[in-house]
C-alpha positions as CSV (number, residue, x, y, z in Angstrom):
1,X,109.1,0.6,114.7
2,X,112.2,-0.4,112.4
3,X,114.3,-3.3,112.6
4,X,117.0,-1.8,113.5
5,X,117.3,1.1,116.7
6,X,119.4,4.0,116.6
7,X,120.8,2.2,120.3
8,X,121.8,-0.6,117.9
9,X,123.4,1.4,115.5
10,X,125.2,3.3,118.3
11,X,126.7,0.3,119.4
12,X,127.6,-1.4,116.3
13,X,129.9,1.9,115.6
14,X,131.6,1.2,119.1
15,X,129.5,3.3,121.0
16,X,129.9,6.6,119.4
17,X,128.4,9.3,121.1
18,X,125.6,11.1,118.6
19,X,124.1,14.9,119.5
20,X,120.3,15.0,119.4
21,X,120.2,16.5,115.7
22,X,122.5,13.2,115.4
23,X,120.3,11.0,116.2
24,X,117.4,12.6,114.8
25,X,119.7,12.2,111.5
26,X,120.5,8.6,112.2
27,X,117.4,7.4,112.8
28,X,115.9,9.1,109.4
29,X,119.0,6.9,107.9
30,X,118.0,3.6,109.5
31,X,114.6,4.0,108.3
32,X,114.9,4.7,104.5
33,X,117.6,2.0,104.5
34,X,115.4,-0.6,105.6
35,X,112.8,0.9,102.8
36,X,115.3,0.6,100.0
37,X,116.1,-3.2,101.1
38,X,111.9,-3.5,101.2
39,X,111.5,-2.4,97.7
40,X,114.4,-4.4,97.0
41,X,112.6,-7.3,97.9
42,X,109.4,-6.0,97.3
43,X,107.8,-7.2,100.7
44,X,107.5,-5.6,103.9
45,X,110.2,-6.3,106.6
46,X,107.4,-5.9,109.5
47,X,103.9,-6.9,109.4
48,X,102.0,-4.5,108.4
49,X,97.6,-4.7,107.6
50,X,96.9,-3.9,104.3
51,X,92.7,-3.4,102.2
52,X,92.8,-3.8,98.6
53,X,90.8,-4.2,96.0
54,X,91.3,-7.7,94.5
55,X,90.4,-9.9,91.5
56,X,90.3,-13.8,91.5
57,X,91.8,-15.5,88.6
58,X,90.6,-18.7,86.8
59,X,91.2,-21.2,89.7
60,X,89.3,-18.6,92.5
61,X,93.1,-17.4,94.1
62,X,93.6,-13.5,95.1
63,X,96.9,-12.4,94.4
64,X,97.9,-9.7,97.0
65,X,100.2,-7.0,96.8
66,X,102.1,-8.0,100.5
67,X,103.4,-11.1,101.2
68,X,104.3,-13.2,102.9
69,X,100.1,-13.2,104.1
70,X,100.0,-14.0,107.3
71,X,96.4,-13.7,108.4
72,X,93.3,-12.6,106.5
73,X,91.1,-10.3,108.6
74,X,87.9,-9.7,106.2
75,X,86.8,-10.9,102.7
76,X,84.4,-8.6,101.2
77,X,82.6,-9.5,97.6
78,X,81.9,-5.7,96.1
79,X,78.4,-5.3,96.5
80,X,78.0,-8.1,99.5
81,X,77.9,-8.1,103.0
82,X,81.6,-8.4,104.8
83,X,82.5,-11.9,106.1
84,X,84.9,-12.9,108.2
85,X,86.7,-16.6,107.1
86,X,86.7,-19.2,109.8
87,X,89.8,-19.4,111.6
88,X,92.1,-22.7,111.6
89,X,93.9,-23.8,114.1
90,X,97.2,-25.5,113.4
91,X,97.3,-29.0,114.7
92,X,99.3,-29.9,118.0
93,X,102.9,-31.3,117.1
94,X,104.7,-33.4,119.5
95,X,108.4,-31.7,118.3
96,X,111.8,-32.1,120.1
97,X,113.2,-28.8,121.4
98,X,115.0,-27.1,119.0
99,X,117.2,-23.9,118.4
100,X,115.3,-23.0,116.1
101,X,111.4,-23.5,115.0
102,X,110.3,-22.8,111.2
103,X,106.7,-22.8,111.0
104,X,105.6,-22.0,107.7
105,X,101.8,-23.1,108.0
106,X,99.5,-20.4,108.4
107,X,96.1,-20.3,110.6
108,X,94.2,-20.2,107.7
109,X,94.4,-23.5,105.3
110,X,92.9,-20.6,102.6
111,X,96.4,-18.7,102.7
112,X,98.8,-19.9,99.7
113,X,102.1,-18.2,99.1
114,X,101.5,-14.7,98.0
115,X,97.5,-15.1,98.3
116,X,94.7,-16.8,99.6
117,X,92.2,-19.1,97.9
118,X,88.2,-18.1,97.7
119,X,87.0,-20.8,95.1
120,X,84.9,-18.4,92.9
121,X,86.7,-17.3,89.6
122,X,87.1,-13.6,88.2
123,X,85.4,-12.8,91.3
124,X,86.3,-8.9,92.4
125,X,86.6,-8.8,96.2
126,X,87.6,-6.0,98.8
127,X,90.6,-7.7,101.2
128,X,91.5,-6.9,104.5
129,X,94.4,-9.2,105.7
130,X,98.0,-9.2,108.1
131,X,101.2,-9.5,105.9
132,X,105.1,-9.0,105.9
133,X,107.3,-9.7,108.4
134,X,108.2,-13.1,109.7
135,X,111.3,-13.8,108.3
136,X,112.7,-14.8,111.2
137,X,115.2,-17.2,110.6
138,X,117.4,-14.6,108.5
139,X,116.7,-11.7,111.2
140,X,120.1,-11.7,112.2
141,X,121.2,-11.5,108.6
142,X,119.2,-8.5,107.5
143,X,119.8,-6.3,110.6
144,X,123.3,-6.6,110.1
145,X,122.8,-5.7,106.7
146,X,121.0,-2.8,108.0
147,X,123.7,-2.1,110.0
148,X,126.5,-2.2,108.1
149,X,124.8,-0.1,105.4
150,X,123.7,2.7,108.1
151,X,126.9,2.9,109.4
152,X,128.4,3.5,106.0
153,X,125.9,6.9,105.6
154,X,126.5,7.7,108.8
155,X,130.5,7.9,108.3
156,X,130.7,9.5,105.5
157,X,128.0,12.5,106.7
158,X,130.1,12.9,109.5
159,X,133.2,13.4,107.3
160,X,131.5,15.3,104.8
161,X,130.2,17.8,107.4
162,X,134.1,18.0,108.6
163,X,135.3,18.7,105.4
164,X,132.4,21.6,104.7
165,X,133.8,23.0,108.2
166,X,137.0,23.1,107.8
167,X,138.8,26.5,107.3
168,X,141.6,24.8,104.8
169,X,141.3,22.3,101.9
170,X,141.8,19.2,102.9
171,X,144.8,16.4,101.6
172,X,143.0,14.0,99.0
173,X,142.6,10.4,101.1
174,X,144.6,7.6,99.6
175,X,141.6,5.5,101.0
176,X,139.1,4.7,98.3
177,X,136.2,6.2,98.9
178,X,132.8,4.4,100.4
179,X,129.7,4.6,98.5
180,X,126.2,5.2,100.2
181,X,123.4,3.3,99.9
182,X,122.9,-0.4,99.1
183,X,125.6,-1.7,96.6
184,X,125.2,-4.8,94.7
185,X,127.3,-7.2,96.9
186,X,125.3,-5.9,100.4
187,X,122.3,-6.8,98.5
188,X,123.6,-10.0,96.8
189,X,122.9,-12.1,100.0
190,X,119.3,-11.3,100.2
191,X,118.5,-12.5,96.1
192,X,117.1,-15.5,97.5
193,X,114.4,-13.3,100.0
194,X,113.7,-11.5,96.9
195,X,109.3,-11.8,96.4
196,X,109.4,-12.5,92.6
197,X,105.6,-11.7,92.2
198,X,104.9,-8.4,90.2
199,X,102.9,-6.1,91.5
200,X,99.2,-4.9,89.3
């Protein structure tokens, strides 16, 4: 399910009413702009479980191609029986409420940003494990991004289909024109989201 609903993207354009090829049209734009911001930031916006084929390096860490990892289902040495790693429970903090929590410890203590630790070196392994997602704290942030870049491809379909229509040629608009797609200053304030790893 993406981020962002063709409801929400209703009501951010002030409740414009869409046809049901609309929609259908609408939601295929929501979806590929939330891919093009993905591979922007080469991570998944929503978790998604991944298997690969991985190789340990000289310390004994996998690096995987989805981040951030959130759980690791199954570890499997090629040529071994499957195991599945122990599960750690985060310890119990007394907090104060707040408006918002960041937890950035994951259940396993063998997860490490854009990995997980094994111990054995130039070890290949078969990897089954949760990722993306879980950027919570900029939620707000990217749906709006989301939105305001739907919106854009939305507009100007519904203008270019006018103009296609149209029985006579049309004034030039003294308005400058709106590009589709993600332009450098939407995606400026993501940079910082931005997973730097590249992939194998």
């Amino acid at each position: 399910m993406a981020l962002v609903t063709v409801d929400d993207l209703v009501e951010y354009m002030s409740d414009i009413s869409l046809t049901i090829n609309q929609q259908a049209a609408a939601q295929l734009i929501l979806d590929a702009t939330q891919q093009q911001l993905e591979a922007f930031l080469n991570r998944p916006l929503e978790q998604v479980q991944v298997r690969e084929k991985v190789r340990t390096d000289h310390t004994g860490e996998c690096v995987l191609s989805y981040s951030p990892v959130q759980q690791i289902l199954r570890v499997t040495a090629l040529n071994a029986t499957p195991t599945n790693p122990d599960e750690v429970s985060p310890a119990v903090m007394q907090v104060t409420p707040a408006e918002r929590v960041i937890d950035l410890q994951p259940l396993q203590n063998n997860i490490v940003p854009g990995g997980f630790f094994i111990g054995r070196a130039w070890t290949w392994y078969v990897v089954e494990y949760l990722a993306g997602g879980h950027i919570n704290i900029y939620q707000d942030m990217i749906k709006l991004g989301i939105l305001r870049v739907a919106a854009r491809e939305m507009t100007m379909n519904h203008d270019d289909v006018l103009s296609i229509k149209d029985d006579f040629a049309r004034e030039p608009a003294n308005a400058a024109e709106l590009r589709k797609g993600w332009q450098p200053e939407d995606l400026a304030p993501f940079e910082r989201l931005r997973r730097r790893t590249v992939y194998r």
